[in-house]
N, C-alpha and C positions, 0 to 999 in steps of 0.2 A: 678851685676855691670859689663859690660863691660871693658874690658883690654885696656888699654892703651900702646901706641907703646912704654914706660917705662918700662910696668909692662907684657907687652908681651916679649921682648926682654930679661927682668930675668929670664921669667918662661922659655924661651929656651935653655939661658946660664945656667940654673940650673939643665936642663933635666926634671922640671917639665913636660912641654908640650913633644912632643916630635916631631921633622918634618925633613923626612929623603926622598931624602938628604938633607941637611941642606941648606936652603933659602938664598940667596942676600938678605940680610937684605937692602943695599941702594938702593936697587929696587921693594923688594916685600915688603915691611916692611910700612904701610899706619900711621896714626895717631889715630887709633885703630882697624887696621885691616892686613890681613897679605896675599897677593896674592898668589894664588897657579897656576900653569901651566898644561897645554892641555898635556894630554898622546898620543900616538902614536895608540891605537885600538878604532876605532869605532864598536859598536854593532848597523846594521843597518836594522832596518825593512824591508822586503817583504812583502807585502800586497798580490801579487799574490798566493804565497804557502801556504796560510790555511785560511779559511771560518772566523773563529774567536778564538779569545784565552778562554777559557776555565778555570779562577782560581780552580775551583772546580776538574779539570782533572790533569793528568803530563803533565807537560807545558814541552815541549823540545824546546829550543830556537833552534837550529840547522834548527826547520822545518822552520820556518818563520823568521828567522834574520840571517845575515852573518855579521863573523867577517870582518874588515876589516883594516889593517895596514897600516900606514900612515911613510912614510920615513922623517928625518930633511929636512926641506926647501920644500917638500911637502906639495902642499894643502887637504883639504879637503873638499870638497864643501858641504854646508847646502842649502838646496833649502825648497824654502816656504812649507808651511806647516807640514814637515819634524821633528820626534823625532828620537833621535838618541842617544844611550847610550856610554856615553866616562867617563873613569877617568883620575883621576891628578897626574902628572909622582910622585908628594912627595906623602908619608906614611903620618902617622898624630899617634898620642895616646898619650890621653886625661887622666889626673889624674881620680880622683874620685869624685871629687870637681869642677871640668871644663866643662863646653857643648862648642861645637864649634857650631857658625849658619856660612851655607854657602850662601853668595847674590852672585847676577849677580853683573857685573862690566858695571856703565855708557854707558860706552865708546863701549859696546858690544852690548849690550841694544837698543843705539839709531841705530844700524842696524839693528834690529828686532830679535840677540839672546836671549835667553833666557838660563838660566841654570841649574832650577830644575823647576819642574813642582809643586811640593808638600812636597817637602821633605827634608827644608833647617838643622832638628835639627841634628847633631852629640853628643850621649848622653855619659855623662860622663862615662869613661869605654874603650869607644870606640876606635878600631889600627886597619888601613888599610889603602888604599887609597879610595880619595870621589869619588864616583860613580856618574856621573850626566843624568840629563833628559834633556839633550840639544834641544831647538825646536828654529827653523824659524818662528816665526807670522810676518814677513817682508816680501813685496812684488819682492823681490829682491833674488836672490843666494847669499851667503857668504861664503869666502874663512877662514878655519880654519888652523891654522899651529901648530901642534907638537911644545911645550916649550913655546909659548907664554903663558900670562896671564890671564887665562879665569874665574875665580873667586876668590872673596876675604873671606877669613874668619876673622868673630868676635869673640871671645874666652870670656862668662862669667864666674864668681866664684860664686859658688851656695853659701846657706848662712850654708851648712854642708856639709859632704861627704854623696855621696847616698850609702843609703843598697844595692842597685841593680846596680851595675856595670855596663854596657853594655855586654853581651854576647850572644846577638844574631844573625839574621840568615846571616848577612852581616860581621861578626867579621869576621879580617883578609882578605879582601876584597883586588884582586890587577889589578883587569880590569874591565871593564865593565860589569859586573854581573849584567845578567838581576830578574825580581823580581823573589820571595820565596813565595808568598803570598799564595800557594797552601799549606804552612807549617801552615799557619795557621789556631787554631782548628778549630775554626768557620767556615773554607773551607772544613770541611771533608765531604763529601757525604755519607748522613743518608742511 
C-alpha cells in the first residue's frame, strides 16, 4: 500500500524513512508523494570518444562521459535526444519493510523530460542518493537548475520485512554513478 502524505510524514518524524537533508515538507511533501531535487553533477555522454560500451569489458566512464558541475542559478541545458546521468541533492534510506518508486513529475514531462529510463524501484534496504537517467524525447532544449524539483517519490509498506535488504552495487550512492552491470555474473566473459 502506498504512503500517504499522513503516514509519510510519521514515518520521517519517526526516522523510520530516512531523507537527509531533511525536506520542505510544505513544498516537497505531495498527497502521497514526496519531491525530491536536481543535484549539482551532471554525468554526460560523449559519443565521439569510444566506438561502443562493452558490459562484458571494464567500463571506465572517464573514456566516454564527462563529469560536469552545475553552479546555483545555473543552467543546465538537456538537448533533444540527449541522456544524461544526474542525482538528488537529499540522501534517502529505506527501512526493511519500505521500497521507494521514483516517477517523473508532470510538470517536467510535458517538456519532453524524462527521469529514469528503467529503473524507477528503490528496494527496501536501500541509503544513498537517487541516481537518475534523465533523457530529452522533446523537440526542444530544456533548461535544468540545481534544487529545483525534478522527481517525486512514492514510498510502499511491503506486507513483511524482506530477508534481503538492499546491498548492492549502488548502496551508498552520492552522484551520478554511472552503471555496474559489468559486476554482474552473467557479464563475465567465459
Amino acid at each position: 500500500m502506498v504512503l500517504s502524505d499522513v503516514d509519510l510524514k510519521a514515518a520521517l518524524d519517526s526516522g523510520e524513512i530516512g531523507i537527509s537533508p531533511a525536506p520542505d515538507l510544505n513544498v516537497q511533501l505531495g498527497a502521497c508523494s514526496l519531491d525530491l531535487r536536481l543535484g549539482h553533477e551532471f554525468r554526460v555522454f560523449e559519443r565521439a570518444r569510444t566506438a561502443f560500451i562493452d558490459p562484458r569489458g571494464e567500463i571506465d566512464w572517464d573514456s566516454f562521459t564527462r563529469l560536469e558541475s552545475v553552479a546555483d542559478g545555473e543552467p543546465f541545458i538537456m538537448h533533444p535526444q540527449e541522456l544524461v546521468l544526474a542525482s538528488t541533492i537529499e540522501s534517502l534510506t529505506l527501512p526493511n519493510d519500505v521500497l521507494g518508486r521514483l516517477e517523473g513529475r508532470s510538470s517536467l514531462g510535458r517538456l519532453g523530460i524524462i527521469v529514469h529510463g528503467t529503473a524507477p524501484l528503490f528496494f527496501p534496504g536501500f541509503s544513498g542518493c537517487a541516481v537518475m537517467e534523465l533523457g530529452n524525447i522533446g523537440p526542444m532544449p530544456v533548461a535544468l537548475y540545481p534544487g529545483m524539483r525534478i522527481c517525486a517519490f512514492t514510498f510502499e509498506r511491503l506486507s513483511s520485512p524482506t530477508s534481503k535488504p538492499y546491498r548492492g552495487k549502488y548502496a551508498g550512492q552520492s552522484g551520478p554513478i554511472g552503471s555496474r552491470l559489468q559486476r554482474d555474473e552473467e557479464m563475465s566473459a567465459e
